[in-house]
VEXDREN-2710 file (C-alpha; in Angstrom, 1 decimal):
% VEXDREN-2710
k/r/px/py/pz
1/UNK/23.6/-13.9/35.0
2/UNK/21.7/-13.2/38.3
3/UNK/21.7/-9.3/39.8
4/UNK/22.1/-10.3/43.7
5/UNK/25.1/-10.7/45.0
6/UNK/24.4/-14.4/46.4
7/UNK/23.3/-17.2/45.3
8/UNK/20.9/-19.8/47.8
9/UNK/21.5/-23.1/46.4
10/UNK/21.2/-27.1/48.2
11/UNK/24.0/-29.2/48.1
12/UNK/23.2/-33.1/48.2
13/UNK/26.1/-34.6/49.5
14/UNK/27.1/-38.9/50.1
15/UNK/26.1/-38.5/53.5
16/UNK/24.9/-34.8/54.5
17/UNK/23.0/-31.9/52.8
18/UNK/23.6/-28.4/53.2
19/UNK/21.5/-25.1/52.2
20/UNK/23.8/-22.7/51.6
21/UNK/23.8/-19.1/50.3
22/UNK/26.7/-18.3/48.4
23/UNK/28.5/-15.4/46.2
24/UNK/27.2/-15.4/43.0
25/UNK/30.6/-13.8/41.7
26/UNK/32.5/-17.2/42.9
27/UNK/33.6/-20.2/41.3
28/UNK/32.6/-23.5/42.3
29/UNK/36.4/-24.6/42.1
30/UNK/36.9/-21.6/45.1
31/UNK/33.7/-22.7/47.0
32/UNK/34.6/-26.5/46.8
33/UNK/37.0/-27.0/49.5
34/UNK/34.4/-24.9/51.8
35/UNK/31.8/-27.4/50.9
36/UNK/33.3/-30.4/51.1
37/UNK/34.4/-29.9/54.9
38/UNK/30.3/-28.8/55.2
39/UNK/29.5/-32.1/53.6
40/UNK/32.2/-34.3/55.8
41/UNK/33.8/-35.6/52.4
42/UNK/37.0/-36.6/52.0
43/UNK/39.3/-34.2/50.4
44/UNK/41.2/-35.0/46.7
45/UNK/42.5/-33.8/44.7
46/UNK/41.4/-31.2/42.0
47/UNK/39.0/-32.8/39.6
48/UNK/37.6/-35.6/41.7
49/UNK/34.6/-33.8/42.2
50/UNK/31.8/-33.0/40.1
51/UNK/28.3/-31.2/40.5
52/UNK/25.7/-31.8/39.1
53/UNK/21.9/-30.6/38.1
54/UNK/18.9/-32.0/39.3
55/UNK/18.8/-33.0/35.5
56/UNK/22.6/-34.5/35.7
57/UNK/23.8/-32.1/34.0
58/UNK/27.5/-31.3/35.2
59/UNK/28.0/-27.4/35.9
60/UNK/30.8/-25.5/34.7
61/UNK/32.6/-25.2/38.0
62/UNK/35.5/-22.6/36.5
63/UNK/32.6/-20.1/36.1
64/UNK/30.9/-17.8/38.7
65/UNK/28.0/-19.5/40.4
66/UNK/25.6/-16.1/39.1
67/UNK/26.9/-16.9/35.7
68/UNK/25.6/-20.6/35.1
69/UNK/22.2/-20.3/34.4
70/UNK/21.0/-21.3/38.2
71/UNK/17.9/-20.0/39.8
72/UNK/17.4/-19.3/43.5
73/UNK/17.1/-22.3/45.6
74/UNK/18.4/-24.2/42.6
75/UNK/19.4/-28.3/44.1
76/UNK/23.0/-29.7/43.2
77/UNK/24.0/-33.2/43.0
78/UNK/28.0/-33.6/44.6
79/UNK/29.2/-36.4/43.7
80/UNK/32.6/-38.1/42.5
81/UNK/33.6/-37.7/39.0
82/UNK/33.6/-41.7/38.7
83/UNK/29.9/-42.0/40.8
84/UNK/28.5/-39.2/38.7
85/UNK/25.0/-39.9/37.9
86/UNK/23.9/-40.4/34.6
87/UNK/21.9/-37.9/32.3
88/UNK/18.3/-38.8/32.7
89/UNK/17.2/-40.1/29.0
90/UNK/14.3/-40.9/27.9
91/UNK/13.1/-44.4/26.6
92/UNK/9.4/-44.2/25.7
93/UNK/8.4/-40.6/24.5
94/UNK/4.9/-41.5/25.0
95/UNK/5.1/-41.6/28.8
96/UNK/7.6/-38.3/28.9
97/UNK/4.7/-36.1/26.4
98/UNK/2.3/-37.4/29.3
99/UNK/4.5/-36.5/32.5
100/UNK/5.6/-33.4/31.0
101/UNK/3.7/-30.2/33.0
102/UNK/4.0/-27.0/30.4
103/UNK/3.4/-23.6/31.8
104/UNK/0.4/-21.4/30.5
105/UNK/-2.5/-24.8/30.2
106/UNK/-5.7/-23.5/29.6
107/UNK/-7.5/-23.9/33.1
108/UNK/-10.4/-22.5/35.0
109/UNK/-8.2/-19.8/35.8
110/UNK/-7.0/-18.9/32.4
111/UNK/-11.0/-19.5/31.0
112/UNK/-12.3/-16.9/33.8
113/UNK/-9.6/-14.3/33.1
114/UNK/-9.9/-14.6/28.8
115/UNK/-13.9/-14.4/29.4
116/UNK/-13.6/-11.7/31.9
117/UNK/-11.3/-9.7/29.5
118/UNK/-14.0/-10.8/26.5
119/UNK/-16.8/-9.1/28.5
120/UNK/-15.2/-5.9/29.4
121/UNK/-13.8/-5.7/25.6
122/UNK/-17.2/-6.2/23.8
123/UNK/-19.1/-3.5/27.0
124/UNK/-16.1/-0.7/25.5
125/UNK/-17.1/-2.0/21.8
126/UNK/-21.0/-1.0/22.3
127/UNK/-20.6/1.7/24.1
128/UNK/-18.3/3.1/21.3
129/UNK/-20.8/2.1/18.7
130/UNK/-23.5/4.0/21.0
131/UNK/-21.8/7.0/21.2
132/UNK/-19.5/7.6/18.3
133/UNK/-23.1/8.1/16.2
134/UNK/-24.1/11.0/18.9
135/UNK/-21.2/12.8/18.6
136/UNK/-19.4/11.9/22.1
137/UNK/-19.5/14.6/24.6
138/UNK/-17.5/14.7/27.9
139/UNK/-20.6/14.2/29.9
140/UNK/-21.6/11.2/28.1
141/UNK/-18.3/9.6/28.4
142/UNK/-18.1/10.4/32.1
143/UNK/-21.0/9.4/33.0
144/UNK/-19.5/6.2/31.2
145/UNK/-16.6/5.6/32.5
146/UNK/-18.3/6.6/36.1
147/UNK/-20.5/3.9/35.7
148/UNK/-17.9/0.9/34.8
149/UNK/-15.5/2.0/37.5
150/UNK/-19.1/1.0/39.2
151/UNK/-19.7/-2.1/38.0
152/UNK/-16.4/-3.0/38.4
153/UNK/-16.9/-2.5/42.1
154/UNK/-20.2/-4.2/41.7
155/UNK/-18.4/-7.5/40.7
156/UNK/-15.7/-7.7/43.0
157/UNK/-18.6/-9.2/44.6
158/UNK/-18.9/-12.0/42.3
159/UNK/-15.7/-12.6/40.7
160/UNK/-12.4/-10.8/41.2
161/UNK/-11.4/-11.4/37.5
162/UNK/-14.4/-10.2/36.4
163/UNK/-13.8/-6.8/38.5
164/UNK/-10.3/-6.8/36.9
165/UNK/-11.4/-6.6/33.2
166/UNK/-14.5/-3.8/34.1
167/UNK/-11.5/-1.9/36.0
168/UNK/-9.6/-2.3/33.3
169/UNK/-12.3/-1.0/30.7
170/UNK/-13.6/1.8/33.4
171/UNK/-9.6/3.2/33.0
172/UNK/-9.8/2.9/28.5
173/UNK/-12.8/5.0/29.2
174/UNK/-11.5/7.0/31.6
175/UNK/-8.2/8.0/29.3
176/UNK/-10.8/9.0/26.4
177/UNK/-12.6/11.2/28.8
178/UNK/-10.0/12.8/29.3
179/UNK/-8.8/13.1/25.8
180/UNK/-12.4/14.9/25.3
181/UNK/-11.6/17.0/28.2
182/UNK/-8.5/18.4/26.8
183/UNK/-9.6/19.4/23.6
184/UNK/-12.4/21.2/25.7
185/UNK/-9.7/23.0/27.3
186/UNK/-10.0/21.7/30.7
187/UNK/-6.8/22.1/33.1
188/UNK/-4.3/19.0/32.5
189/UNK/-4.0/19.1/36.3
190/UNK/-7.3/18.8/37.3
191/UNK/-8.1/16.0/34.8
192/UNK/-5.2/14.1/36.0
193/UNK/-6.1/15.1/39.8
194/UNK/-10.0/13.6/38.4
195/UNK/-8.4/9.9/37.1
196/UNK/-6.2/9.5/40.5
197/UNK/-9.5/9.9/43.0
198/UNK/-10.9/7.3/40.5
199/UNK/-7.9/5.2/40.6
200/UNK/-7.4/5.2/44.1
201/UNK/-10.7/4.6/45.3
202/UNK/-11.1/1.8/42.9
203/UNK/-8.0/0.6/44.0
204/UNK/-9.2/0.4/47.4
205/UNK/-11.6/-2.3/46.9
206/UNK/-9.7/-4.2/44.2
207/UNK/-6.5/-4.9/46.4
208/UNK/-6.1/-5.6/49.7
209/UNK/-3.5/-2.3/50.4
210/UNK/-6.8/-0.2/51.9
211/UNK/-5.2/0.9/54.0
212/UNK/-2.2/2.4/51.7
213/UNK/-4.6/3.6/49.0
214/UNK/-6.2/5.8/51.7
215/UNK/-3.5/6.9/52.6
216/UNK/-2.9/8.2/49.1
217/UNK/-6.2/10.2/49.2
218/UNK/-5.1/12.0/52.1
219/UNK/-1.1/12.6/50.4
220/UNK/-3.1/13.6/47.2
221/UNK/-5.5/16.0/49.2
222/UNK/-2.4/17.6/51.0
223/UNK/-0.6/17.8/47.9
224/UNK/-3.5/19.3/45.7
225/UNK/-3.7/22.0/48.0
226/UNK/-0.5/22.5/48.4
227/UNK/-0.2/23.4/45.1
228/UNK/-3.0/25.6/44.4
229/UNK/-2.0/27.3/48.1
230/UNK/1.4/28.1/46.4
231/UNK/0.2/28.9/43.1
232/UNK/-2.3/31.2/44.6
233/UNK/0.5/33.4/46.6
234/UNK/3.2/33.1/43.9
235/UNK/2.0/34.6/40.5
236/UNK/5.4/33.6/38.4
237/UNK/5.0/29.7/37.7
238/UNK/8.8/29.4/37.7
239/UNK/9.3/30.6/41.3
240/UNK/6.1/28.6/42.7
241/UNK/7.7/25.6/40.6
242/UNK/10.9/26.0/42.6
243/UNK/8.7/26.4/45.9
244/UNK/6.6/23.3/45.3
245/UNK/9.9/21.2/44.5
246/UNK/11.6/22.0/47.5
247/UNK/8.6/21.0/49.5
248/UNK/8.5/17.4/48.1
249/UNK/11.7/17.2/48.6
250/UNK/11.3/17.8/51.8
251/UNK/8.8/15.9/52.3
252/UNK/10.4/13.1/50.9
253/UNK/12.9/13.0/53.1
254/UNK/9.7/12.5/56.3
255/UNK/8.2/10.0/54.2
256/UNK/9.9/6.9/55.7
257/UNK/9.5/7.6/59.3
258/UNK/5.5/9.1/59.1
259/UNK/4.9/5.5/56.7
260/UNK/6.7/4.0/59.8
261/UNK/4.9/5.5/62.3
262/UNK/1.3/5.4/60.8
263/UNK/1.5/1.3/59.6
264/UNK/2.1/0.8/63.3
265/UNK/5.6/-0.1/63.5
266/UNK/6.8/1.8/66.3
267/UNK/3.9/1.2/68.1
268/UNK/4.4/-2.4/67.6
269/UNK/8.5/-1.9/68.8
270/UNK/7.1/-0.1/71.7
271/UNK/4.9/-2.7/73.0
272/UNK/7.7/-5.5/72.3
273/UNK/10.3/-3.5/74.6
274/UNK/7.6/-2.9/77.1
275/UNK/7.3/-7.5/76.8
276/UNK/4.4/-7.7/75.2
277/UNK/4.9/-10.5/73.2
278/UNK/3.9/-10.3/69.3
279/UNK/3.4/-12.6/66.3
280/UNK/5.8/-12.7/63.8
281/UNK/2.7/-12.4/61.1
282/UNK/1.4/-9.3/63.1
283/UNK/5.1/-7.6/62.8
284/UNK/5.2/-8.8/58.7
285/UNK/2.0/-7.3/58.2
286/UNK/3.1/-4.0/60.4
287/UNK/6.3/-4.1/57.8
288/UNK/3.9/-4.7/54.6
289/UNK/1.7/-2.2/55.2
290/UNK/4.7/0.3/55.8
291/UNK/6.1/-0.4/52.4
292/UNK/2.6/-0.4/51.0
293/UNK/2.4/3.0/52.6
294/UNK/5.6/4.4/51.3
295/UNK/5.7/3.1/47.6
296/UNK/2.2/4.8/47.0
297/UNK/3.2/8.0/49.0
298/UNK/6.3/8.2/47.3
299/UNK/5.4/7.9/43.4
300/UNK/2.9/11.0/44.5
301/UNK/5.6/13.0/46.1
302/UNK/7.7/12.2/42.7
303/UNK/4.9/13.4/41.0
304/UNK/4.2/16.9/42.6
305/UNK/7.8/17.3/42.5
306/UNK/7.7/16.3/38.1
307/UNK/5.2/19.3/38.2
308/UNK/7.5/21.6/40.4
309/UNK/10.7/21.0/38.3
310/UNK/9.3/21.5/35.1
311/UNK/8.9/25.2/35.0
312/UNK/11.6/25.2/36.7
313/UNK/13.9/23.2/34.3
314/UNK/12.7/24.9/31.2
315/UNK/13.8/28.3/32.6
316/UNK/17.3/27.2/34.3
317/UNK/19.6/28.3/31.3
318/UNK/20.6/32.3/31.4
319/UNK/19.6/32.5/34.8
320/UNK/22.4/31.3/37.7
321/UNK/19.6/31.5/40.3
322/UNK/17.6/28.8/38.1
323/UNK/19.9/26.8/36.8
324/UNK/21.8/26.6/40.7
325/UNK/18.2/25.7/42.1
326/UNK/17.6/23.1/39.0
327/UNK/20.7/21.6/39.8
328/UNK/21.0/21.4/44.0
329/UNK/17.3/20.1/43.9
330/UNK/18.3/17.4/41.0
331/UNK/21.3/16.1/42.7
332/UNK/19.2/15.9/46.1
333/UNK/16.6/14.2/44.8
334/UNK/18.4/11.6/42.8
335/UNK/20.6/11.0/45.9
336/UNK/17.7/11.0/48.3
337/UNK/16.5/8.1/46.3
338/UNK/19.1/5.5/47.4
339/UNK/17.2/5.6/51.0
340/UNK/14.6/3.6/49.5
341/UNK/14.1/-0.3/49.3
342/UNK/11.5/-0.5/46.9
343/UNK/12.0/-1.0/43.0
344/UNK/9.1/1.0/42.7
345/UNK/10.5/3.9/44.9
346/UNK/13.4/4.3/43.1
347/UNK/12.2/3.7/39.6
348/UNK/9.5/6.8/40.4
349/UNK/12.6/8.8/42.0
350/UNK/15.1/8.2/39.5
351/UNK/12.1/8.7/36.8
352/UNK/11.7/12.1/38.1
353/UNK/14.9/12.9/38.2
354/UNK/15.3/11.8/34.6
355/UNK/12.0/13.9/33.3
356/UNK/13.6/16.9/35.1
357/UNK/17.1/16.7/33.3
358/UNK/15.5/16.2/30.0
359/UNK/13.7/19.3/30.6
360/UNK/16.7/21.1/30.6
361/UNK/18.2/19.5/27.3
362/UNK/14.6/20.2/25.5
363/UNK/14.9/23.9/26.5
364/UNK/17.7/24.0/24.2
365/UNK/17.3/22.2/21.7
366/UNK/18.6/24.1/19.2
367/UNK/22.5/24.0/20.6
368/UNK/24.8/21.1/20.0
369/UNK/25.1/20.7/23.6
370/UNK/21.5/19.0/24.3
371/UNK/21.6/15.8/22.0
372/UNK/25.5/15.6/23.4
373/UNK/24.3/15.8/26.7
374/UNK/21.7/13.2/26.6
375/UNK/23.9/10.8/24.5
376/UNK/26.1/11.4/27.6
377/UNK/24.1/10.4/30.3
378/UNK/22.3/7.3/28.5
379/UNK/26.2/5.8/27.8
380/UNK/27.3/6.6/31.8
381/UNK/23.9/5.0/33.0
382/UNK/24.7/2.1/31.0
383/UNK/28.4/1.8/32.0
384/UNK/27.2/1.9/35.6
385/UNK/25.9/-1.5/35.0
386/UNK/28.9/-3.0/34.0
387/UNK/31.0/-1.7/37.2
388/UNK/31.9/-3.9/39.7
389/UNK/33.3/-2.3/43.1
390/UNK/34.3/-3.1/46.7
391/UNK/32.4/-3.3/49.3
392/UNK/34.9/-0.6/51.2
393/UNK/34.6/1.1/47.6
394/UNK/30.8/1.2/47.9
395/UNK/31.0/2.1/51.6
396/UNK/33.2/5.5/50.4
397/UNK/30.9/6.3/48.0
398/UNK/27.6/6.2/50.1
399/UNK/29.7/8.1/52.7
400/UNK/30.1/10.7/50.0
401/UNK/26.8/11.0/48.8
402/UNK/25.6/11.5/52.2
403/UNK/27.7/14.5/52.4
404/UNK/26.8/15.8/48.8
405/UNK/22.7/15.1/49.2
406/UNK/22.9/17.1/52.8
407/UNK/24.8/20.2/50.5
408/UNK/22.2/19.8/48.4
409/UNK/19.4/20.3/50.0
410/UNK/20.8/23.2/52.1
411/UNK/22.2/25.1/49.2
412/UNK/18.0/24.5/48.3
413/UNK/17.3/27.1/50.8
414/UNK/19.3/30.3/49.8
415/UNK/18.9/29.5/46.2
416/UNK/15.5/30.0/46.3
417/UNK/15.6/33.3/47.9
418/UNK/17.9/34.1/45.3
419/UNK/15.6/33.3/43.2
420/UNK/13.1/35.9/44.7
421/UNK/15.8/38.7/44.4
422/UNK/15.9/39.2/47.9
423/UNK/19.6/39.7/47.9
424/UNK/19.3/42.4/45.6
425/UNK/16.9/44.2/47.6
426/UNK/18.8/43.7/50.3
427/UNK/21.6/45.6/49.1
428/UNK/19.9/48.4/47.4
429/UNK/18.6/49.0/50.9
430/UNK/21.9/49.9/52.2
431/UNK/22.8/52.4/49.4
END
């Protein structure tokens, strides 16, 4: 069964074809009479007409179209049940073996991707064998990992799956440097903050989103030192936790419109209302870079927000200041979510979201309540996939998570000032 809604399928008719898109929750018996006066066939009566795959095999036409086993753009044969084509069968199995294309043949694309991979396995092997007798330190493995992230740049050069593999290897070394850094003690923070310049800049070259990989320098940059700012004027981690959350948050909610506005897009409307006249691949690649801009952007917000919560989250039970901030900047973040298009925007939203709720339940572990809870939510998350509503239903319910997701993220505001005990002060100062 198919996830969209609708269904794009052909329909070869006697006479006319048609390229229709069609619900996928819809019977072909319901969607017949509809095609047949798109075809110009005569009407019969039920049962004179069959459809059929590009194999000839008849569909079930009781069942929903999604529910069928067709693909998008799938081809169908309509024909009458006495004209029906037969099933294509196969008289010399010889020929057929020949004809038949599988998937996965080993090609000159498969040989340079399995050699590539080959390579950048055997470089880790030696350089393991070279330093596990040493007694690795974190300089040796840096230096390391520094200098395949290198040669991984080097090759792009030559051959892109080559660069792949050494990109690949350069980030195995890169997570044992790290490993050694740990144990040394090092901030988690700042190792992590270490493998994302890496990543990025490697990125960079490897992909053709520059421009949106830059662009997640500069939104790591303002978020780094937005965190050590904040960090730096509030000493208790759980109030400069609550702080840094409500920032990306915020920030979150911009992130659409700055994407829009730095990939060029407005700049490109403004020109087409002024009648300058554009290319529809110069808008597309306006639009790409937008969504290139926003899915990177947006998994680091969710990050800096992960860090925010967590501190947060582990403190929210026996405090009402706490556990009211945990739970206005939850519900607003998991709502602000649905403004999203992206899989990847939501999945790093939603993941959040998750991580910070979990939090909670691990902060009391020790109560019946936790396990409960999170037994909970996995059995209503997987019920949600199972409900089927209107679309005046669905309309309702966005119009009422607008209204909840705006509470949310003003009840933000107070809370944490509650959090900072200024009411308190506030009255003492009047006794």
């Amino acid at each position: 069964m198919i996830a969209d809604p609708f269904l794009r399928i052909s329909v070869l008719g006697t006479t006319h074809n048609a390229d229709l898109v069609v619900p996928a929750d819809q019977p072909a018996t319901a969607l017949l009479p509809q095609l047949l006066g798109l075809l110009g066939e005569p009407h019969g009566p039920q049962g004179t007409y069959t459809l059929t795959t590009a194999l000839g095999e008849p569909i079930d036409l009781h069942r929903p179209m999604g529910e069928i086993g067709l693909v998008d753009g799938a081809v169908l044969q309509l024909s009458r049940e006495t004209e029906t084509p037969p099933v294509p069968v196969v008289s010399d199995l010889v020929d057929a073996t020949a004809e038949h294309k599988a998937t996965g043949l080993w090609s000159d694309v498969s040989r340079g991707w399995v050699l590539s991979a080959c390579s950048a396995l055997m470089t880790v092997v030696a350089l393991v064998f070279l330093l596990l007798p040493r007694g690795p330190d974190t300089l040796d493995v840096g230096v390391t990992a520094a200098g395949l992230y290198v040669v991984s740049l080097l090759c792009k050069i030559l051959r892109k799956d080559l660069a792949w593999a050494y990109f690949a290897a350069a980030g195995v070394t890169a997570i044992w440097w790290a490993w050694l850094q740990l144990m040394t003690g090092t901030s988690p923070l700042v190792i992590l903050l270490i493998l994302l310049v890496a990543q990025f800049i490697s990125l960079m070259v490897h992909t053709r989103q520059h421009f949106a990989y830059a662009i997640g320098l500069a939104v790591l940059a303002i978020s780094t030192g937005a965190w050590w700012l904040i960090h730096f004027l509030v000493a208790d981690p759980v109030r400069a936790g609550a702080i840094t959350a409500t920032l990306a948050l915020l920030l979150l909610g911009l992130t659409p419109r700055l994407a829009l506005s730095i990939a060029g897009v407005f700049k490109a409307d403004d020109a087409v209302g002024h009648g300058t006249s554009m290319a529809l691949s110069e808008v597309v690649g306006h639009l790409d870079r937008a969504h290139h801009v926003l899915s990177v952007a947006v998994t680091l917000l969710a990050g800096l927000w992960t860090l925010g919560i967590l501190p947060v989250a582990g403190a929210a039970i026996g405090n009402v200041w706490t556990l009211g901030m945990v739970s206005s900047l939850v519900v607003a973040w998991t709502l602000r979510g649905r403004h999203f298009p992206l899989a990847a925007e939501r999945t790093a939203i939603y993941t959040a979201a998750l991580i910070a709720v979990s939090t909670v339940a691990w902060s009391q572990l020790a109560t019946v309540w936790a396990p409960a809870g999170a037994a909970v939510l996995a059995l209503f998350l997987a019920i949600v996939l199972f409900l089927r509503i209107s679309d005046l239903a669905a309309a309702q319910l966005r119009r009422a998570a607008t209204w909840i997701e705006t509470l949310a993220v003003i009840v933000t505001i107070p809370v944490l000032v509650g959090m900072f005990d200024l009411y308190t002060q506030l009255l003492g100062s009047f006794q």
